[in-house]
C-alpha positions, 0 to 999 in steps of 0.5 A: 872595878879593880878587883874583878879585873885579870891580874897583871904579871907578877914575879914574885921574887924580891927585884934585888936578887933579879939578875934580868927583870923584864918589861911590865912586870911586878917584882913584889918584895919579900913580906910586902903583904905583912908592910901594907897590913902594918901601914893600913893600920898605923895609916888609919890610926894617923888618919883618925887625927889628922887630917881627922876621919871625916876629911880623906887620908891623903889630899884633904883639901879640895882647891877645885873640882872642874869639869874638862873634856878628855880627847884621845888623839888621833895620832897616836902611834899604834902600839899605845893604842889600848883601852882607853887610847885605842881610838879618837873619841871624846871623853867627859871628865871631873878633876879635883885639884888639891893639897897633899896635907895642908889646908893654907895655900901658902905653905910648901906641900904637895898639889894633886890632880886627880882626873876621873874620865867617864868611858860610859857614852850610853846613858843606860850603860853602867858607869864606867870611870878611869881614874889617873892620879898625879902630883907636881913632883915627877918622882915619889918620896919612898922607894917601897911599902917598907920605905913608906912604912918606916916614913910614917912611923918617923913623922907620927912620932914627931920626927920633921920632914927635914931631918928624914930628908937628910937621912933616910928618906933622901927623896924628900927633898924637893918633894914639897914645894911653896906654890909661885902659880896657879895650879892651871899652869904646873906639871903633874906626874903619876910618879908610879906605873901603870900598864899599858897593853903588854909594857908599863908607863908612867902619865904626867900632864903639862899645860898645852903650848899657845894658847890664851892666858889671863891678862894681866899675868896672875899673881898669886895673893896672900891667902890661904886659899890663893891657889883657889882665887887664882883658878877662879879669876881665870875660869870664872872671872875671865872665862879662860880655858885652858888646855893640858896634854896627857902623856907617857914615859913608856918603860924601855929598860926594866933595870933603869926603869923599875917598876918596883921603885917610884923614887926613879924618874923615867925619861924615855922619849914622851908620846901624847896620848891626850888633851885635857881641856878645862872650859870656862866655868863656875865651879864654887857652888856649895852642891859642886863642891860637896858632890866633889868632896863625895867623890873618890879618886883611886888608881884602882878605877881602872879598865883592864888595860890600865891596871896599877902597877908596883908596890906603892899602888898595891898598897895604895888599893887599901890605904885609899879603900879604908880612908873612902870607908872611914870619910864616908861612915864619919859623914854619913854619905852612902857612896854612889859611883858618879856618871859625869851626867851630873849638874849643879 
């Protein structure tokens, strides 16, 4: 989908040597295609021994994999109104929820929640996905391809996490965290920008206000599948729901605000463009989980209205491509687009 889609506005000088940089544009470095071409190759070369080739290059381990709603609001103010947002409708969605390295629960990591929102409401229309990526932490841990690049070729060598933290790659700090609640009660944040009409915005995604939790509170155990239990009490064991907004920081200032450095919080003013509501459910049985496990999430499943923004994402358009093809060669799958018909 995202390859065929029209291209977004690209400056091509370095952001750096960019006395006045504009609203939604791309400031691509100088040899960033030579960076993503070196961090492709050592990305698999890392891949092939961990997490292992048959295993996803990134979030490897699935804690759930739910079916939700997706409900635009009606509200939205009429400038935001685009693509997927450009009128109250009622969407159909799977989110995987998941580790960012480590497959036990107790150890600090990173948690996603990746949501795929099927746009297709004809069943004979082809399946048409928008992907939208997140993590519990609002900022990433690398300003750039290079950044990136240089972190990768550090911690393959053996260099801990800490040590780069306290020298070049500050932004780590915080970046993993020990969990203290179930993943149905954190923030996530896309932490890299999109577009979104002429401008740019970064989404995140926080448990709605008022509205019923497990009783007594949960605590997580000692498990290493803890964040799983934890999700299983409330949606299958109490048959819980429970509800996210789905919001945006909109870009108000391109030197505050880059698109080029993901390392930077944006805190404009949010507006809720979304609820996200994950019903009560069983989500463990062995066909829901390997069909979750075959599924791919990227942020180039797009409408042409949300396309990827910035260096990190276009280099994540192959990093992730070449992880779907070495998982799925290694498992012998046949990819299939998913349709959110499916039932297990």
């Amino acid at each position: 989908m995202g390859s065929s889609q029209p291209e977004s506005q690209i400056d091509s000088s370095n952001l750096d040597g960019v006395s006045n940089p504009q609203i939604g544009l791309e400031y691509p470095p100088v040899d960033e295609e030579k960076a993503i071409a070196a961090l492709r190759q050592l990305h698999l070369k890392v891949h092939q021994v961990s997490p292992g080739p048959g295993l996803r290059g990134e979030h490897p381990k699935a804690i759930a994999g739910v079916w939700a709603t997706f409900r635009i609001a009606d509200d939205i103010p009429a400038q935001y109104r685009i693509g997927l947002f450009s009128e109250p409708r009622t969407f159909r969605a799977l989110i995987r929820f998941s580790n960012g390295r480590s497959f036990d629960d107790r150890v600090a990591n990173v948690r996603g929640m990746a949501i795929k929102v099927f746009t297709a409401h004809d069943e004979n229309a082809p399946a048409l996905n928008q992907d939208f990526l997140l993590i519990d932490h609002p900022i990433f841990f690398a300003r750039n391809v290079q950044h990136t690049l240089e972190f990768l070729i550090a911690s393959s060598s053996g260099t801990p996490s800490a040590q780069l933290a306290e020298t070049t790659h500050p932004k780590l700090k915080g970046f993993n965290s020990i969990a203290t609640q179930s993943p149905l009660k954190m923030s996530y944040w896309s932490t890299t920008p999109y577009q979104l009409g002429t401008g740019a915005v970064k989404y995140f995604a926080y448990p709605s206000a008022k509205q019923d939790q497990p009783q007594p509170d949960l605590v997580l155990s000692n498990s290493e599948n803890s964040l799983r239990e934890a999700m299983t009490e409330q949606l299958t064991r109490q048959k819980i729901g429970v509800n996210f907004d789905f919001a945006i920081n909109p870009q108000t200032d391109a030197s505050s605000m880059p698109v080029e450095d993901p390392t930077i919080e944006w805190t404009s003013d949010p507006v809720r463009l979304a609820t996200i509501s994950i019903y009560p459910q069983r989500f463990d049985s062995e066909a829901q989980m390997q069909f979750v496990e075959n599924t791919d999430w990227s942020p180039w499943n797009f409408l042409p209205e949300h396309r990827p923004l910035g260096g990190i994402n276009r280099a994540r358009r192959w990093i992730y491509s070449d992880s779907k093809e070495l998982r799925h060669k290694t498992n012998g799958v046949t990819p299939t687009v998913p349709t959110g018909r499916e039932s297990f």
